[in-house]
C-alpha positions, -999 to +999 in steps of 0.1 A: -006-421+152-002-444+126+035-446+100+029-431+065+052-437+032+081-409+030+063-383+002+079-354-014+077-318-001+078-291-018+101-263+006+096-227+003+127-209+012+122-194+047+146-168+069+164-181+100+142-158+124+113-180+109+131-210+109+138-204+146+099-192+153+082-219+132+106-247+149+100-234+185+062-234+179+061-269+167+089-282+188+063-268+217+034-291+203+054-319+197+064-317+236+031-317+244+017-348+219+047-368+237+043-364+269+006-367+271+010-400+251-003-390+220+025-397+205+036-425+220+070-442+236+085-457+209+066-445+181+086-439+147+089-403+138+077-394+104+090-363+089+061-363+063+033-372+087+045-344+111+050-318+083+010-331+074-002-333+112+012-296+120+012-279+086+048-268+087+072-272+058+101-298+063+135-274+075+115-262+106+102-299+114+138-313+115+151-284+138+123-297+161+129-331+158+166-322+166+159-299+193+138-330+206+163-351+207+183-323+229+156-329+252+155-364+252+125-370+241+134-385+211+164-409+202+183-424+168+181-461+159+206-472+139+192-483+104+156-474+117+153-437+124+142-416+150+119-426+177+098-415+206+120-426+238+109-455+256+123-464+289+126-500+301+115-508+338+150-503+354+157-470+341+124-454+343+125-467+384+165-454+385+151-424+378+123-427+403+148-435+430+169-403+418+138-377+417+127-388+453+167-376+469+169-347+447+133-334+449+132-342+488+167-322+492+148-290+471+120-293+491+138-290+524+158-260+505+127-243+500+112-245+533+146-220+541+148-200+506+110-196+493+097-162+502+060-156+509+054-144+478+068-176+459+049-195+481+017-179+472+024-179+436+028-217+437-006-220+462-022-203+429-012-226+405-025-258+425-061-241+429-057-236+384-043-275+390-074-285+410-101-265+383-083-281+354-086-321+373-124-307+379-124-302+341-119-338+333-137-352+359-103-364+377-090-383+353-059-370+344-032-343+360-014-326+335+014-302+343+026-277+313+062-271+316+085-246+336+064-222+354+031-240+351+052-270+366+048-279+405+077-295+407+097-273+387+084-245+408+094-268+440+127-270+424+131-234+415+122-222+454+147-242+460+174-214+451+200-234+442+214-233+409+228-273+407+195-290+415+180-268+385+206-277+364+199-317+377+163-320+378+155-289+352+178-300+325+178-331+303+158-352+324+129-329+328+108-335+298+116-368+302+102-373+338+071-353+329+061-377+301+062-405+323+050-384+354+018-377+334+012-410+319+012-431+346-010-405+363-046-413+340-065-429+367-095-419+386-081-413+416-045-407+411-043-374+400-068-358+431-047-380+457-016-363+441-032-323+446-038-332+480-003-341+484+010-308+463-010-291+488+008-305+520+043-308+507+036-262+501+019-265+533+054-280+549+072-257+531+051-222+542+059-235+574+093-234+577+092-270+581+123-283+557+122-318+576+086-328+566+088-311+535+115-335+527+092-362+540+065-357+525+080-352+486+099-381+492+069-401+496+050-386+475+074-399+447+079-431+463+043-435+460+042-427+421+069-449+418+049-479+430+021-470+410+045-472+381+060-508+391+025-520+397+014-508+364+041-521+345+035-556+363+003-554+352+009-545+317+039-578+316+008-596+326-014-588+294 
């Protein structure tokens, strides 16, 4: 997306049931457009190319914007405006290291606390997962949030209220961006099903020891892929 000239827009008085509506359907797509990259890290929000882009009138964009920055997504720079996040190499591994304890611990959790039914419900979504990598010929694994989410799902079965609160709170958004865009390879996203599949495998078992294991490397493993990447990109 490219930065346009601030330009005049006319508002039409709108009631705070809209407001709330239009700003949670935008805020929605705007999620989306950042964390698949289309948008990208660092990029300068413009109120008028957004209002443009999405058709929506200005008092329902800035709720969004606002609710973005709730979420992390987006962040104030004094004397230059709001911006899409961009994390530098330590913090995006910090929170690497921080994913792989907490996710391994919720994945041990819910080889005890996920019932049958859960677990079948989360084997479900992985088959929609492997038809939608099919889709685009494996380039690509993208997760939509909450409920459509793996790891949240992991997280969830894992019945315990603080690691939702950790790993399902502030950070989430923020991990899926990078989760996603450091996932468009060819072979990345297939070797990362296959690993969805054991880790619920583990977990249907009973097994909270190699559950643990096997999340744990399964995010040590995206976290190299990320340091080799960004070595690669210092190179360029």
């Amino acid at each position: 997306m490219t930065e346009v000239s601030e330009v005049e827009v006319t508002e039409q008085p709108i009631s705070n049931s809209e407001l709330r509506t239009l700003a949670d359907k935008v805020c929605e797509q705007l999620v989306t457009a950042i964390v698949k990259g289309d948008i990208p890290p660092g990029h300068k929000i413009s109120e008028p190319e957004l209002a443009r882009t999405y058709g929506i009138s200005r008092g329902p964009l800035r709720e969004a914007i606002r609710r973005l920055e709730g979420l992390r997504l987006v962040v104030r720079v004094p004397h230059v405006g709001a911006r899409v996040v961009s994390l530098n190499t330590d913090e995006l591994l910090e929170i690497y290291h921080v994913r792989e304890a907490l996710e391994g611990m919720a994945s041990r959790l819910a080889a005890v606390k996920m019932s049958q039914a859960e677990i079948d419900s989360v084997r479900e979504l992985l088959h929609e997962h492997e038809a939608s990598i099919e889709k685009i010929d494996g380039h690509a694994y993208f997760q939509k949030e909450g409920d459509l989410d793996f790891h949240f799902r992991i997280v969830q079965g894992s019945h315990n209220d603080k690691l939702m609160e950790l790993l399902g709170g502030e950070l989430y958004h923020l991990v899926r961006m990078y989760r996603y865009q450091f996932s468009v390879s060819k072979s990345r996203p297939q070797r990362a099903l296959k690993e969805h599949h054991r880790i619920l495998d583990a977990i249907e078992e009973g097994d909270g020891e190699l559950a643990e294991i096997l999340m744990r490397r399964h995010i040590s493993t995206a976290r190299r892929n990320i340091e080799v990447k960004l070595t690669d990109q210092q190179k360029d």
